[in-house]
Backbone bond lengths (Angstrom), bond angles and torsions (degrees), N, CA, C in turn:
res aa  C-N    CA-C-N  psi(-1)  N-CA   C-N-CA  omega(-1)  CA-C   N-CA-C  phi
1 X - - - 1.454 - - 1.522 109.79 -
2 X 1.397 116.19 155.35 1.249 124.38 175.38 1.540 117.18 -54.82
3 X 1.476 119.20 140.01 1.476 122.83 162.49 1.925 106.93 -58.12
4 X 1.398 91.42 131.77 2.006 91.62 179.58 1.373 127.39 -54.53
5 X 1.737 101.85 -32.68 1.127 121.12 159.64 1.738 144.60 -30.99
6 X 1.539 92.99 -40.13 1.380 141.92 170.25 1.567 101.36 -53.44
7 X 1.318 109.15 -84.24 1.511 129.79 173.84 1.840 107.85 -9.20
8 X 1.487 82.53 -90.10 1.344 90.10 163.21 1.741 135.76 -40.43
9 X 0.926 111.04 -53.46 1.289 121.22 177.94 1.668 109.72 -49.71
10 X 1.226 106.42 -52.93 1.470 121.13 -176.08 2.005 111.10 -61.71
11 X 1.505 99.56 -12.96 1.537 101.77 -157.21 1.514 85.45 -95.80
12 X 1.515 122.45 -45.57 1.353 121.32 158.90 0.795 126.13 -27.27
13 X 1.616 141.34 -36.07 1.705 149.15 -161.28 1.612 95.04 -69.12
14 X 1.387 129.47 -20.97 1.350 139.87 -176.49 1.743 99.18 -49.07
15 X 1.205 125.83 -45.43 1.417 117.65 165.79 1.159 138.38 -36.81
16 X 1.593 100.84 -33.95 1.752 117.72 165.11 1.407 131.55 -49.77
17 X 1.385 81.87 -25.80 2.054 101.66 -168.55 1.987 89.48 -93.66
18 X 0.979 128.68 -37.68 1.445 127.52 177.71 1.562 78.42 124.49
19 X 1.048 152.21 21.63 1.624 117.37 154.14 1.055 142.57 -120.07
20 X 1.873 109.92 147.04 1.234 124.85 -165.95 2.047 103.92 -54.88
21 X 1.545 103.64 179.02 1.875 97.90 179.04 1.440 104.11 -74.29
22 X 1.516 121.93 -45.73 1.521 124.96 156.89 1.168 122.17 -32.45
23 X 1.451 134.47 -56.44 1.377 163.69 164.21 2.130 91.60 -26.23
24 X 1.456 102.40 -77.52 1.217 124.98 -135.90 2.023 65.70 -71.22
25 X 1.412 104.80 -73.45 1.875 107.18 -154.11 1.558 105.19 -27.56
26 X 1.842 122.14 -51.05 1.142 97.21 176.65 1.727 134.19 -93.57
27 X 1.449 98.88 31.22 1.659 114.99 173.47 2.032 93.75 -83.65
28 X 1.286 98.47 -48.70 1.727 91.51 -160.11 1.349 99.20 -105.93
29 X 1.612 138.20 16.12 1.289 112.81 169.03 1.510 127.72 80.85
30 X 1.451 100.87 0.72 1.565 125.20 179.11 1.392 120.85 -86.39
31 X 1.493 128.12 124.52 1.802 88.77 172.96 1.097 119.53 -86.30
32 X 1.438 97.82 166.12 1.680 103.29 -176.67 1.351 121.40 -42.72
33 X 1.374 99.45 -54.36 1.738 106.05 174.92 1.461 111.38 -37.63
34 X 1.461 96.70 -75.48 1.504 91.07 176.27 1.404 139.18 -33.79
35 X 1.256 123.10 -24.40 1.619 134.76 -158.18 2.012 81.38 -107.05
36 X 1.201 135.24 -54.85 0.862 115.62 158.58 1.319 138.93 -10.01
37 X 1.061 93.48 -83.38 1.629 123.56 165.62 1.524 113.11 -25.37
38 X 1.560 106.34 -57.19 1.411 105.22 -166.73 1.816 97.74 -86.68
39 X 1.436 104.34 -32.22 2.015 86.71 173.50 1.330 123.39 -50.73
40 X 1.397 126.90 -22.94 1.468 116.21 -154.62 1.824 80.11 -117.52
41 X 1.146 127.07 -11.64 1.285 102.52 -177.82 1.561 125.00 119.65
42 X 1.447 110.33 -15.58 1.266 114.31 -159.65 1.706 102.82 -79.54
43 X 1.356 126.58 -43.41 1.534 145.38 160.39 1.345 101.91 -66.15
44 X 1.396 104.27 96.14 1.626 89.61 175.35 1.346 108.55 -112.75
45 X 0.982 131.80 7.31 1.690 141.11 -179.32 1.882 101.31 -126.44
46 X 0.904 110.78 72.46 2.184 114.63 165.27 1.568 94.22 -43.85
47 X 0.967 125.82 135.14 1.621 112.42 129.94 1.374 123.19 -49.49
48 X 1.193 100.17 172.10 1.618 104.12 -160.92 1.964 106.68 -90.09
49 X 1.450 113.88 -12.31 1.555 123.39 151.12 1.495 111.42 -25.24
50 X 1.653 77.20 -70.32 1.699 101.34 -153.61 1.326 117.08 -57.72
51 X 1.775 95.41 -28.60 1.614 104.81 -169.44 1.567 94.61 -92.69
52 X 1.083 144.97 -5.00 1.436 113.73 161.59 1.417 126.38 -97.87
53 X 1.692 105.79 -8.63 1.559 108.70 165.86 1.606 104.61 -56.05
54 X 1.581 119.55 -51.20 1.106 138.64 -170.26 1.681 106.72 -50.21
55 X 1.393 122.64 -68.73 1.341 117.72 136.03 1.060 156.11 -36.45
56 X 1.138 119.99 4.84 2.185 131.79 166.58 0.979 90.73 -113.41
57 X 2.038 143.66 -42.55 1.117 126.24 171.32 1.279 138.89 -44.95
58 X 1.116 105.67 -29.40 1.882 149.85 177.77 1.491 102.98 -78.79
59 X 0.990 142.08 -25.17 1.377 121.74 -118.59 1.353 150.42 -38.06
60 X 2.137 88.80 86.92 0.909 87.58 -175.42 2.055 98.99 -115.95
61 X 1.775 103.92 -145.30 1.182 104.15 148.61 1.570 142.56 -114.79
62 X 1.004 123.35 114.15 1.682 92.70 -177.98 1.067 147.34 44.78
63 X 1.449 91.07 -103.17 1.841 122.11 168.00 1.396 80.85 -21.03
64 X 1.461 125.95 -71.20 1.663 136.89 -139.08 1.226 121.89 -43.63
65 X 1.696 93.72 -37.80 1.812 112.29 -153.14 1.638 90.78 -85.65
66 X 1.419 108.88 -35.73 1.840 105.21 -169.46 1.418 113.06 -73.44
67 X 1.706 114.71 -24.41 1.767 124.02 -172.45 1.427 102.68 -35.46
């Protein structure tokens, strides 16, 4: 399984696209808090909801966000 670290890191790449964490929360339907949460680490298990809003926002898959 992926390092948790990872997770996060990957949710960061959201900068690439130009968006702010505000920006990104209302692209995927996430709250901010939450997406917070999982950048720095503190959420280290999303449900699997969360992680595909997180992923269509992205568009990516899954698999992608945990690599």
């Amino acid at each position: 399984m992926a390092r948790e670290s990872n997770l996060g890191e990957n949710i960061k790449n959201r900068t690439k696209q130009g968006l702010s964490q505000e920006d990104f929360a209302k692209k995927s339907g996430v709250k901010y808090i939450t997406l917070i949460k999982i950048e720095i680490g503190v959420t280290k298990k999303p449900s699997v909801l969360v992680m595909a809003k997180i992923a269509k926002a992205l568009g990516v898959h899954i698999e992608e966000l945990i690599k």
